[in-house]
Structures are given as C-alpha cells and as structure tokens.
C-alpha positions in Angstrom: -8.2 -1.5 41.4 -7.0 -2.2 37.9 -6.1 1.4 37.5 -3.8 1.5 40.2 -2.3 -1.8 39.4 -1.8 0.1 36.0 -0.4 2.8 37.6 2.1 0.7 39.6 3.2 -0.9 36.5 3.9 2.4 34.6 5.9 3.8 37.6 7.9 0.2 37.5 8.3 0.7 33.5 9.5 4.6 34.2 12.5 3.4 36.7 13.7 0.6 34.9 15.6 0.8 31.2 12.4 0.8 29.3 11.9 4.5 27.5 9.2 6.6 27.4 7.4 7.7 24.4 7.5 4.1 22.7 7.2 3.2 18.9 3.9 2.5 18.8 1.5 2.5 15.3 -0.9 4.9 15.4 -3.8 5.3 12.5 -6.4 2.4 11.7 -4.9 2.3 8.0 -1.0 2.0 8.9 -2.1 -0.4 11.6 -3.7 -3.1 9.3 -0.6 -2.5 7.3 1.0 -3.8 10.7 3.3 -0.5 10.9 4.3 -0.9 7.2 4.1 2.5 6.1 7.3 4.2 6.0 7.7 3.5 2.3 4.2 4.3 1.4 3.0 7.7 3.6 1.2 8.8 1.4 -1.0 10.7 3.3 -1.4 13.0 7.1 -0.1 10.1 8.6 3.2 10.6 7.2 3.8 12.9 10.1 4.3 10.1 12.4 5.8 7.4 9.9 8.2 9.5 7.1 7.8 13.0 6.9 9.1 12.9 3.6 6.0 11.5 2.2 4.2 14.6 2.9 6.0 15.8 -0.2 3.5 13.8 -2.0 0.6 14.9 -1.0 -1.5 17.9 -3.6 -4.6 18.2 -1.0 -4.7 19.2 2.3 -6.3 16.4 4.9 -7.3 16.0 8.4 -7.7 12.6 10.6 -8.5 11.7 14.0 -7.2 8.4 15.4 -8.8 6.7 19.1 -7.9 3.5 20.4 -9.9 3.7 23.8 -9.1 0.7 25.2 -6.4 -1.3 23.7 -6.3 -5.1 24.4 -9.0 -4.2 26.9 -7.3 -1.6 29.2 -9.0 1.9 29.2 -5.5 3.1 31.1 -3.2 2.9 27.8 -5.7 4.7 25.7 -4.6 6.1 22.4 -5.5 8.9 20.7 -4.0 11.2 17.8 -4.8 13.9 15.2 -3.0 14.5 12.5 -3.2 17.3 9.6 -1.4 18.4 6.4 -1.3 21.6 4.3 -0.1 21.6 0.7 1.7 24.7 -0.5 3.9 26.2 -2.9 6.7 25.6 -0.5 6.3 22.2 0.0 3.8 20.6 2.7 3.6 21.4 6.2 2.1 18.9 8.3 1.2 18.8 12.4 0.6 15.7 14.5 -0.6 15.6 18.0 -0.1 12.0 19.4 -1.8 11.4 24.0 -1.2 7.7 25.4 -2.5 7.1 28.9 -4.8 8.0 31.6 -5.3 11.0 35.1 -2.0 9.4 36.8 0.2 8.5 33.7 0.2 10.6 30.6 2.0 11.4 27.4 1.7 13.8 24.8 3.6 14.4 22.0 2.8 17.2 19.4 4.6 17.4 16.1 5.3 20.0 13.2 6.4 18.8 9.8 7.7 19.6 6.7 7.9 17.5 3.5 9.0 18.4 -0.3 9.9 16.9 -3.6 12.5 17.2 -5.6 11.0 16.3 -9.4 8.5 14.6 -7.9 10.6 11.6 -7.6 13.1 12.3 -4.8 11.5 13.2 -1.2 12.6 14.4 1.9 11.4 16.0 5.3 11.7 16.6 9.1 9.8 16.6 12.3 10.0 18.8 15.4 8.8 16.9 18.3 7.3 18.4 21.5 7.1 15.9 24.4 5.6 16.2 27.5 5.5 13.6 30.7 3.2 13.8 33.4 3.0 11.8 36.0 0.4 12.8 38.8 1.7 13.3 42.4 5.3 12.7 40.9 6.4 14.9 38.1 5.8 16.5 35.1 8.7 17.1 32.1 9.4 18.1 28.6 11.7 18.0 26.0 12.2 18.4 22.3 13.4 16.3 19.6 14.1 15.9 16.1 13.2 12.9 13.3 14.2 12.9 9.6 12.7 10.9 6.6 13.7 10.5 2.9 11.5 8.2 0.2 12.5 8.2 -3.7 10.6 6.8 -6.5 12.6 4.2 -7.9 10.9 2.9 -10.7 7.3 3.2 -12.0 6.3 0.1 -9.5 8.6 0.6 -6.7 9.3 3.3 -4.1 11.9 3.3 -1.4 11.8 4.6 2.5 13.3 5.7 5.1 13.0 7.3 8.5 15.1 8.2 11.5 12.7 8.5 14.5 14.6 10.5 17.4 17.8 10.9 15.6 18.4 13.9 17.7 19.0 11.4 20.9 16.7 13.5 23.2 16.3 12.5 27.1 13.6 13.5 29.3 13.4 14.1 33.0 15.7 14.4 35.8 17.3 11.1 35.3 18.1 12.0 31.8 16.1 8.8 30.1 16.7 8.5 26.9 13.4 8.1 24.5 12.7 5.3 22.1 15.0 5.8 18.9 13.8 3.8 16.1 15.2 3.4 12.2 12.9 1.8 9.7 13.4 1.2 5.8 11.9 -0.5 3.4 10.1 -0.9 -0.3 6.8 -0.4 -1.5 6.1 -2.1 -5.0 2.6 -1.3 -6.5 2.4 -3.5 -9.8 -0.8 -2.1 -10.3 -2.5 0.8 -9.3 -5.0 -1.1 -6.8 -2.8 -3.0 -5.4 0.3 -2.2 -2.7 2.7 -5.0 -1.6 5.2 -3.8 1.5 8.3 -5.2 3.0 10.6 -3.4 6.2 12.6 -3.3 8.5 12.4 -1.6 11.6 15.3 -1.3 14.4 14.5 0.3 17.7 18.2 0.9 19.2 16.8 -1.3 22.5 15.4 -4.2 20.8 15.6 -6.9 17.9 15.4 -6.2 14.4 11.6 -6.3 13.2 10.4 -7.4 10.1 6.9 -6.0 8.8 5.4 -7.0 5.9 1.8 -5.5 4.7 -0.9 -5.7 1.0 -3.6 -3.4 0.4 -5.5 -4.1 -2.2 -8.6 -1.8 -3.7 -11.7 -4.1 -4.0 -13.4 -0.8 -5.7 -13.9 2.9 -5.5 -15.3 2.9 -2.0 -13.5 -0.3 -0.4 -9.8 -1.0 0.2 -8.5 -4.2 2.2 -5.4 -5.2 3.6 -3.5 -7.4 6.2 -0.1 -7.4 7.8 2.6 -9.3 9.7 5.5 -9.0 11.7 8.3 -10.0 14.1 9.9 -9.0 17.0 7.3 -9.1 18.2 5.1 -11.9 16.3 1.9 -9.7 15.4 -0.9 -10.2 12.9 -2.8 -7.4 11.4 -5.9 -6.5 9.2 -8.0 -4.0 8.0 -10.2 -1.8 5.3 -11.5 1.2 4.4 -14.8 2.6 3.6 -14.5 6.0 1.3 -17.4 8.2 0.4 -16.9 11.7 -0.9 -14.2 13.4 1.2 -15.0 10.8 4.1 -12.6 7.9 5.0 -13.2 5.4 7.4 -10.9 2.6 8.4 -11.2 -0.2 10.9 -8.4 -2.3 12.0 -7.9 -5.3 14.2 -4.6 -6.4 15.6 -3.3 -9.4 17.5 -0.4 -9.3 19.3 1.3 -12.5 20.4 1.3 -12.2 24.3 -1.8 -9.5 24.6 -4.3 -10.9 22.6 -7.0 -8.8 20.0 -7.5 -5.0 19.8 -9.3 -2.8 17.5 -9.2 1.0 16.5 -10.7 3.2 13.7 -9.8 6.6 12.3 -12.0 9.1 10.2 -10.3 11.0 7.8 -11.3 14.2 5.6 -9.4 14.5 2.4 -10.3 18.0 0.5 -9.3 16.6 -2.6 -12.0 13.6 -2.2 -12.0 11.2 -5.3 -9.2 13.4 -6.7 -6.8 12.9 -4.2 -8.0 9.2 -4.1 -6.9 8.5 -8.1 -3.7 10.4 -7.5 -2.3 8.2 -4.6 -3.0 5.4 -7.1 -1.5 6.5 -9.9 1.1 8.6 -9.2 4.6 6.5 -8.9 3.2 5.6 -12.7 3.0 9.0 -13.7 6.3 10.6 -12.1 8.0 8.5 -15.1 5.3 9.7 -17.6 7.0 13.4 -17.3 
C-alpha cells in the first residue's frame, strides 16, 4: 500500500512544476557537513559537489554511498558510487548517482575532470547522463553539463564555486526542465584539524539557502562535524572512523518537516595516511612554494 501511495505521489510530483533529478546531498561526510562542501571537495565526492576540487586530489579513491530508507521510506532509497583517478593530465573522476524504487527511478551517471593551475587556482567540468524511468509510463534521457572553480586564497581560506546544470537541460516529452542549482561559498581552516564552512546555495526554483558546517579532527582515526541550514531549516551531524586506506562515516540528519535519517559511506583512499596528512595540510603548503 505505501508503495503505491509513493508511487502516486511521484507521478503527482512529475506533472506538476517540481523537476526531476533534485539537489539532493549525497555522501555520509558532505551530509554531516549539511551540503557544505562546495568550497572544500577535497575528495571523490567532488564529482557531485565542485568538480574543480578533483584538481586537488594526488591519490586515486573509491566510495560507495546507500541511504536505504530515508526518513523511513524504502521507495526514495539512495545510492551512489563515486571514483577518482589522478594523472599527469589532471584528475578524472566518475559518479554514478540511483534514487527510487521498481515504478519510479532515476539514474544519473557522471564523468569528471578537474586540474590546477599552481596548485592554487582550480577548475573542472561534469558530463551528466540522466535517465527517467517510470514503469508502465515512460522511460527518457538526456545529457547535461555542470562547471566548478575553487582558488586558494590565503594559507587559511579557500573559495568555491559550482554551476549545477548550467547547460539548462530538459528531459521528456514535456520538455521539464531539471533542477539548476548555483552554490558558493568559503572554507577557512585555521588549523590543520579543524574546517569551518559558510554558503550559499540557490536552486533557480526556490529560496536562497544558507549552509553552514565544522569538522574537526579529534585524532588520527576520528573526525567530527555538524551542520546547519535554511531554506529548508535542517540540522546535521556526523564522523568518521579511518583505519589504513578504510574510511567510514556515519551521518544523521533532521529535516524540519520529515523528521531523522541516517546514511553511511565506505571509502578506499590508495594513498591511506598519506592522502589523509595532505588534505590537512595542503592550503598551508600551496603558499610554502
């Protein structure tokens, strides 16, 4: 019963203004942040919040994301994987992003590409893939285009930037437009265990947002953080657990209207502890050189 009351609900979303392929946050650690991330990327998940920051990145990573049943409804599942490869070039990076369930699903793949220039200026570019499906009704696709730019300001603060859809791309028959979302914002990091975020995010359908996020590292193997934001009112929190090349994170998320949900992701960073010290310490050391 819930399923098709689900189901009813989606088809009443689809034929109404609301677009498909919504901004939604997708990894346990940019989550906690409460979507704060689009200054900071500094990792695989870059591919869905600033491609540019996958200009930072010397290691190549992997992640998985699930979210089986957010705010207690198996029907809006989410689940994503997201992976980056460092080379001389720059870094290429691929996302694969699935929301839904049998009757209502979305699936958005993603190649990247992010570079540097002197390690202080950073840019980059996504080619999207979506894909609609709707059982017993119709199935579409299209493609799309987003763009991202991050520079490193000075040795505590880092600036972002990211232009989610800019290529205006509509899907399906009735030529719906999908969600087209601008977000900027600053990272300081006054030390080198501890982030402080503030943005702005500005979906061309809805109110300004503002997101704010820390993230502080209690040691080697534990990081904490905690988030907030408007538009709507959300609270967020989260940590990580690192060991080796393994990294865990939890997050927990309350929404004003829905209530609580949780998610995790598992990440595998080739550079391990390496790549760990360098995300710390490496806004310092661009204005070492």
């Amino acid at each position: 019963m819930k399923s098709i009351i689900t189901a009813v609900f989606l088809f009443l979303c689809i034929n109404c203004s609301t677009a498909q392929f919504e901004n939604t946050d997708i990894g346990a650690r940019a989550t906690g942040l409460n979507g704060a991330y689009t200054s900071l990327s500094n990792n695989s998940l870059a591919v869905f919040y600033n491609p540019s920051g996958l200009g930072q990145m010397k290691y190549r990573e992997v992640s998985v994301f699930y979210s089986p049943s957010p705010f207690g409804l198996s029907d809006i599942s989410t689940a994503a994987l997201t992976y980056a490869e460092p080379l001389k070039f720059g870094t290429l990076g691929f996302g694969i992003r699935t929301y839904g369930f049998d009757l209502y699903r979305e699936t958005n793949a993603i190649l990247s590409y992010g570079n540097n220039f002197r390690e202080k200026i950073f840019y980059g570019f996504n080619i999207n893939y979506y894909n609609l499906k709707i059982q017993n009704y119709n199935t579409a696709s299209a493609f799309g285009a987003d763009i991202g730019a991050m520079a490193y300001i000075t040795d505590f603060l880092r600036w972002g930037f990211f232009a989610k859809n800019i290529s205006g791309t509509k899907i399906g028959a009735s030529g719906e437009k999908l969600a087209q979302v601008y977000r900027t914002g600053l990272n300081a990091q006054p030390r080198n265990d501890l982030n402080m975020i503030l943005e702005f995010e500005k979906d061309v359908k809805y109110p300004l947002s503002v997101r704010g996020g820390m993230e502080y590292s209690v040691n080697d193997f534990v990081d904490i953080r905690a988030g907030v934001g408007t538009e709507p009112t959300s609270f967020s929190g989260g940590l990580s657990i690192y060991y080796n090349n393994f990294q865990l994170d939890y997050a927990i998320y309350n929404y004003k209207d829905l209530g609580i949900t949780n998610q995790g992701s598992l990440t595998f960073n080739f550079g391990g502890d390496k790549s760990r010290k360098l995300a710390k310490e490496q806004l310092k050391k661009a204005f070492l050189k």
